[in-house]
C-alpha positions in Angstrom: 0.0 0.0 0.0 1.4 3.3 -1.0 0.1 6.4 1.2 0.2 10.1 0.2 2.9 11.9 0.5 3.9 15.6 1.2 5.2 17.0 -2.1 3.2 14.6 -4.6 2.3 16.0 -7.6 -0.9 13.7 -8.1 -2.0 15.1 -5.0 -1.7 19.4 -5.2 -1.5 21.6 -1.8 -4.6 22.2 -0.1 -6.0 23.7 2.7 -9.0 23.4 4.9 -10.2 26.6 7.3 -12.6 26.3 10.3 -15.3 29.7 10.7 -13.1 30.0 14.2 -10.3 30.4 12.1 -8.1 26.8 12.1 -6.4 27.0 9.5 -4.7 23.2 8.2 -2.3 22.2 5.8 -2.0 19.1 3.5 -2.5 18.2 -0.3 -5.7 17.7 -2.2 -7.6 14.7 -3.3 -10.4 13.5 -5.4 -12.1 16.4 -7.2 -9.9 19.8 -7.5 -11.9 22.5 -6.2 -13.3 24.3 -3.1 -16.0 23.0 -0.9 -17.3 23.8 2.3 -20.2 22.5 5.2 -19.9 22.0 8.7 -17.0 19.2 9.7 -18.2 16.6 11.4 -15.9 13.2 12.5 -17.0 10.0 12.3 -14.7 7.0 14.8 -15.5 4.0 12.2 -12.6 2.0 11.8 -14.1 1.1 8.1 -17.2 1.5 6.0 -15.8 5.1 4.2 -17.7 3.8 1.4 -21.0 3.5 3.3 -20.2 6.5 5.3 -19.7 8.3 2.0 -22.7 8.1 0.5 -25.2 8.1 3.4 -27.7 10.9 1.8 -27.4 11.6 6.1 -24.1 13.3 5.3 -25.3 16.2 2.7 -23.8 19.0 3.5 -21.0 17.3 5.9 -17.7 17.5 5.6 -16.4 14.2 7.0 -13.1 13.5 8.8 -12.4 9.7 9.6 -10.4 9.4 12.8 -9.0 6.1 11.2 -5.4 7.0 9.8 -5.9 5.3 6.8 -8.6 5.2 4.2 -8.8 3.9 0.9 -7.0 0.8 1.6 -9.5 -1.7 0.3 -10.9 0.9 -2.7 -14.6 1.4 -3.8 -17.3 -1.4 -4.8 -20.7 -0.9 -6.2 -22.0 -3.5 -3.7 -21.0 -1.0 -1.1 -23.2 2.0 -1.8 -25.9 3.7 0.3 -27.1 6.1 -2.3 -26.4 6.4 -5.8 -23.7 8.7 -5.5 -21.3 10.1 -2.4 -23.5 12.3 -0.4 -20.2 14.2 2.2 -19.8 17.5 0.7 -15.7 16.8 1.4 -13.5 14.2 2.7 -10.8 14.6 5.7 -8.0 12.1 6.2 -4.8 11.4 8.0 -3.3 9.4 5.0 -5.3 8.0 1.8 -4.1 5.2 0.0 -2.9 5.5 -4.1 -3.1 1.3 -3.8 -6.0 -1.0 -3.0 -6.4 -4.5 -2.2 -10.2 -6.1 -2.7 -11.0 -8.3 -5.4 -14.4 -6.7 -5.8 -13.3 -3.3 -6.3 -14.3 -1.2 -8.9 -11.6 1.6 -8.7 -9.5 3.7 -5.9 -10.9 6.1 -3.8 -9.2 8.9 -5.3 -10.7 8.2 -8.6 -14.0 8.0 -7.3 -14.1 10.9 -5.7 -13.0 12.5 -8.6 -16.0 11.1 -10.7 -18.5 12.5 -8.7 -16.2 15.8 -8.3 -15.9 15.5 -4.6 -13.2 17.5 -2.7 -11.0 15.6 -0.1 -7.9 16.6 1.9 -5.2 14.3 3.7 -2.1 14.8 5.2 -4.1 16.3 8.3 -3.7 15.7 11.6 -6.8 14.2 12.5 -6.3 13.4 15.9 -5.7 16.8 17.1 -8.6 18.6 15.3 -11.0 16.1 16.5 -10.0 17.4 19.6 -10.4 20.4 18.6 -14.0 19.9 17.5 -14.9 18.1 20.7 -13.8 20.7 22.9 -15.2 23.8 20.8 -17.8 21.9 18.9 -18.7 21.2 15.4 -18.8 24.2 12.9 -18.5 24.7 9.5 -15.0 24.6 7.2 -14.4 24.7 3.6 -11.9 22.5 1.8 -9.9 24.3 -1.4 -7.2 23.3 -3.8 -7.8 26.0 -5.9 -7.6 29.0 -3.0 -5.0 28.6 -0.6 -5.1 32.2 1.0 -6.0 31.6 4.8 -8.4 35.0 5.7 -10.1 34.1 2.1 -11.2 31.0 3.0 -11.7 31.9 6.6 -14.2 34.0 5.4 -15.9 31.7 3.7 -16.0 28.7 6.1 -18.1 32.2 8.2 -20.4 32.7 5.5 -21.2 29.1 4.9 -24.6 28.5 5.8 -25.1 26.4 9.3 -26.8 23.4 9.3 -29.3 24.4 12.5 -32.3 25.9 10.6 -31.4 24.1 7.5 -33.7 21.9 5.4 -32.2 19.2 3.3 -34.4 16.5 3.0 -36.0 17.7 -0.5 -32.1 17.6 -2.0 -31.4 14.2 -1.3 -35.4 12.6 -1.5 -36.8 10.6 -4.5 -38.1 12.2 -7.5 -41.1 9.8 -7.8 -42.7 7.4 -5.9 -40.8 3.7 -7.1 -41.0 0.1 -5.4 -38.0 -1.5 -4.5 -39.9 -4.6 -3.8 -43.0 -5.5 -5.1 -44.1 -8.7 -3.4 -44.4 -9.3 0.3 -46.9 -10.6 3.2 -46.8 -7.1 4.4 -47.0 -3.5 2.4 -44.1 -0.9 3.9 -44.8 2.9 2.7 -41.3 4.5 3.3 -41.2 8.3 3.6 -37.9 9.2 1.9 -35.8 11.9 3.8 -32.4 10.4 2.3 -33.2 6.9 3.2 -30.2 4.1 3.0 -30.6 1.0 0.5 -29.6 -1.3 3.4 -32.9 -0.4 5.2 -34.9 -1.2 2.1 -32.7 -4.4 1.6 -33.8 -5.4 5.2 -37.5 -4.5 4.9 -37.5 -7.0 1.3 -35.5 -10.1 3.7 -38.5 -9.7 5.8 -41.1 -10.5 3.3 -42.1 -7.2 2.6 -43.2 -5.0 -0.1 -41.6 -1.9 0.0 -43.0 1.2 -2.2 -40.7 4.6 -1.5 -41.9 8.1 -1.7 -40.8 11.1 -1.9 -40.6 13.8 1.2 -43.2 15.3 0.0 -45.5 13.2 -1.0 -49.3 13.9 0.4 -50.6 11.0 2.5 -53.5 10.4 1.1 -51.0 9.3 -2.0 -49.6 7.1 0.6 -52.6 5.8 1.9 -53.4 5.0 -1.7 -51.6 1.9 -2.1 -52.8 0.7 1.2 -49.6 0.1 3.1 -49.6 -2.1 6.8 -47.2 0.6 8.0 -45.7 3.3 7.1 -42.5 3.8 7.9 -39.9 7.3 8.2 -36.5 7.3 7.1 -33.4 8.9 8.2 -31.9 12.0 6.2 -29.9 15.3 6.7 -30.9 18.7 8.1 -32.6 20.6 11.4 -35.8 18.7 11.7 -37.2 21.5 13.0 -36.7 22.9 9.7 -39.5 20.2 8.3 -43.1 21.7 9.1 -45.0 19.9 6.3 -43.0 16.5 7.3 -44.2 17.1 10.7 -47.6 17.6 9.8 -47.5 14.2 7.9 -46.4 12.4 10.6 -49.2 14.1 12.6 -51.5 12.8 10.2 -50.2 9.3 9.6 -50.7 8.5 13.2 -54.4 9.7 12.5 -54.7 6.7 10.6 -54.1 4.4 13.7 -51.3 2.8 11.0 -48.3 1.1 13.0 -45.3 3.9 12.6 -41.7 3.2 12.4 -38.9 6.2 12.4 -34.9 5.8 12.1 -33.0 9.0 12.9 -34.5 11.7 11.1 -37.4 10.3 11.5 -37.2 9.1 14.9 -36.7 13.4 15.4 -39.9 14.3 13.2 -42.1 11.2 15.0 -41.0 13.2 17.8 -41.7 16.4 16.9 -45.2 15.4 16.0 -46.3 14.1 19.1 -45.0 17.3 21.0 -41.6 16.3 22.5 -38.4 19.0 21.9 -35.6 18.4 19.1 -32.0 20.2 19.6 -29.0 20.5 18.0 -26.0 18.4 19.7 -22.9 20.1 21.0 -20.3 17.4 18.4 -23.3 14.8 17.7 -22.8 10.8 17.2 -21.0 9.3 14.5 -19.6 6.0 14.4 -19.8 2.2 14.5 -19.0 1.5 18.6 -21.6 3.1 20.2 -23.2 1.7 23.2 -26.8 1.7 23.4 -29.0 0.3 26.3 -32.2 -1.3 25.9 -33.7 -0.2 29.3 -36.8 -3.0 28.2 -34.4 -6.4 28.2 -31.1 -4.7 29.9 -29.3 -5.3 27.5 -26.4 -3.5 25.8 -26.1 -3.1 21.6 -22.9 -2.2 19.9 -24.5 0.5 17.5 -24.1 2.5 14.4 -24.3 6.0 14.6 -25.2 9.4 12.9 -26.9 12.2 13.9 -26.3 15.8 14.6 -29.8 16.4 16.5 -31.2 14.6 19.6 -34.4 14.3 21.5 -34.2 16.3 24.8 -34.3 14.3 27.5 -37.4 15.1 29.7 -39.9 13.0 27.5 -43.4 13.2 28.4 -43.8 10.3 30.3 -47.7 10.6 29.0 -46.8 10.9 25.1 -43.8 8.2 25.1 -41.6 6.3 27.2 -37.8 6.3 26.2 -37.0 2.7 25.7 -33.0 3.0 24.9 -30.4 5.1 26.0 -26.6 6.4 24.8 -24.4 4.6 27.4 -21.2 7.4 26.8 -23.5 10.9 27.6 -27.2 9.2 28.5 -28.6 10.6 25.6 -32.0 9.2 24.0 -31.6 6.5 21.6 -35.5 5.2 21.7 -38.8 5.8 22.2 -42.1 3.8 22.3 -44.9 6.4 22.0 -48.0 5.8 24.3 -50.6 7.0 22.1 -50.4 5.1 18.5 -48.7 2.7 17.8 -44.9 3.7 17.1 -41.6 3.1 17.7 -38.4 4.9 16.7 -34.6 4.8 17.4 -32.1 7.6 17.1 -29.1 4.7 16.1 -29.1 3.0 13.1 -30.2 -1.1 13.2 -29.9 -2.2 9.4 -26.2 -1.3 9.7 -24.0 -4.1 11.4 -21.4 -3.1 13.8 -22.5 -5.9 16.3 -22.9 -7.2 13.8 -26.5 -7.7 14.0 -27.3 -6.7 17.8 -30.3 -3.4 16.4 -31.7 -6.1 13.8 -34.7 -7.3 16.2 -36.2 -3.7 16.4 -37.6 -4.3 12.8 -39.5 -7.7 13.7 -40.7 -5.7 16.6 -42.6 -2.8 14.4 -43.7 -5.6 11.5 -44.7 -7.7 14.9 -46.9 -4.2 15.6 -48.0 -4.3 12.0 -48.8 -8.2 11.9 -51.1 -6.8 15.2 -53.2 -5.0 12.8 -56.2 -5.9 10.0 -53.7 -5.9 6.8 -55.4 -3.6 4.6 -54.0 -4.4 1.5 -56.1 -7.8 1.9 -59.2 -5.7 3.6 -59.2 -3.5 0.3 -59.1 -7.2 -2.0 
């Protein structure tokens, strides 16, 4: 494996400038150019790929805290999305070489293809520190503008992602089924949902239709779906009045509900409980969670910038997991409709399967209720 070096002409000088006004060093990767959004970090030892193009990440800049990246390439098997979805990429070293017999191309190159702007040579460590003590802000990558108070200014003027609406850039242009046959009918609201929970949803017998943010629910209701379920995505929930007006509405229709992330925020939204933006936010593949139900402890998957303040209403849900490093809420089981929804992610596999039981649970909630795709036949 052959890792960047300073001086490289492959790779030209970049730099990358925080709004507080860190400015870093190193040489440029992937696309040549200038980007910005706030930098996040994300402690996954691997999955770049999957991280990549998590439609989550719009507008992210990600830095992986794992020195090196690359090393086993890109594979179309691997995707999340149809394209990379991090607005830039931050690394300690990337690799030129790859070893994987399923490959498809190097890292560099496919950033490059989708014109995304990456950075290495960076001392992760200590700017993760950084972000962790000051919190996470925006930045803007550029190998094209190397003058440190120009891009200062711009990481300043970038707009911040509390307020910010998303959804509608990374959502489904028209409703599609990604599988048509099944015991039970899944609507999926699509905020910037991943493939893997659609792959999960069709190994559990169900048909799956996807639709777009803003799809109207009586468009939904339609088809006649068993449950209808909400998907993660990026962005201020907050920022999502007509999605939390749906949700509002779907659990009108006394419909089992399931939300992931984003929509684990809006499910919460709807039924009156408080969404804020985290201090550094959780991203990563070793996450403790606690399932206060069984006791028992999952290895999870993380990715989330907003949270679900802690004093629930004990009335409108009960909080059924918990974050074991800060204690911040990873579950909920609402009290009046049937719904559950988890802040983590449980169709990825860092356990490797610990979060998978979660989805029998809401098609066990669904199974509960008259199917009405067979009431309407």
């Amino acid at each position: 494996m052959y890792l960047v070096r300073n001086g490289d002409p492959a790779f030209p000088p970049a730099k990358m400038a925080l709004e507080d006004g860190t400015v870093v060093t190193g040489q440029g990767f992937g696309h040549t150019g200038e980007t910005g959004g706030e930098l996040c970090f994300n402690t996954s030892m691997t999955g770049y790929q999957e991280i990549s193009s998590d439609p989550s990440y719009h507008g992210q800049i990600m830095m992986m805290t794992y020195p090196h990246i690359g090393n086993t390439g890109v594979s179309n098997d691997d995707m999340e999305s149809a394209r990379p979805m991090i607005s830039g990429l931050v690394v300690r070293s990337v690799a030129r070489r790859y070893s994987n017999q399923h490959a498809a191309g190097s890292l560099d190159s496919f950033l490059k293809q989708h014109k995304v702007v990456g950075i290495s040579g960076i001392d992760t460590r200590t700017l993760v520190r950084h972000i962790r003590a000051e919190g996470v802000m925006n930045a803007v990558i550029s190998s094209v503008d190397l003058d440190d108070e120009s891009l200062i200014a711009k990481a300043r003027q970038w707009p911040s992602m509390e307020g910010l609406e998303l959804a509608s850039r990374v959502t489904t242009d028209a409703a599609y089924d990604f599988s048509a046959e099944g015991t039970r009918r899944i609507a999926v609201y699509d905020y910037g949902v991943k493939l893997n929970i659609l792959r999960v949803f069709e190994a559990l017998d169900c048909a799956v239709r996807v639709f777009p943010a803003t799809a109207p629910l009586r468009e939904v209701m339609a088809w006649n779906p068993d449950g209808i379920f909400f998907s993660n995505g990026p962005g201020d929930p907050r920022a999502m009045p007509g999605a939390i007006e749906t949700v509002r509405r779907a659990i009108e229709t006394k419909l089992p509900l399931l939300g992931i992330c984003l929509g684990h925020q809006l499910m919460s939204l709807a039924a009156g409980l408080e969404v804020y933006k985290m201090f550094v936010g959780h991203r990563g593949a070793n996450h403790p969670v606690k399932n206060l139900v069984t006791g028992e402890v999952e290895v999870t998957t993380q990715n989330h910038g907003f949270g679900v303040k802690d004093d629930v209403n004990k009335d409108v849900a009960e909080v059924s997991h918990i974050n074991l490093n800060d204690g911040t809420v990873e579950g909920l089981r609402f009290k009046q409709f049937a719904g559950l929804s988890v802040q983590y992610h449980p169709e990825a596999s860092p356990g490797p399967h610990d979060s998978r039981y979660l989805f029998n649970e809401f098609l066990n909630m669904v199974s509960g209720s008259v199917p009405r795709h067979v009431a309407a036949t």
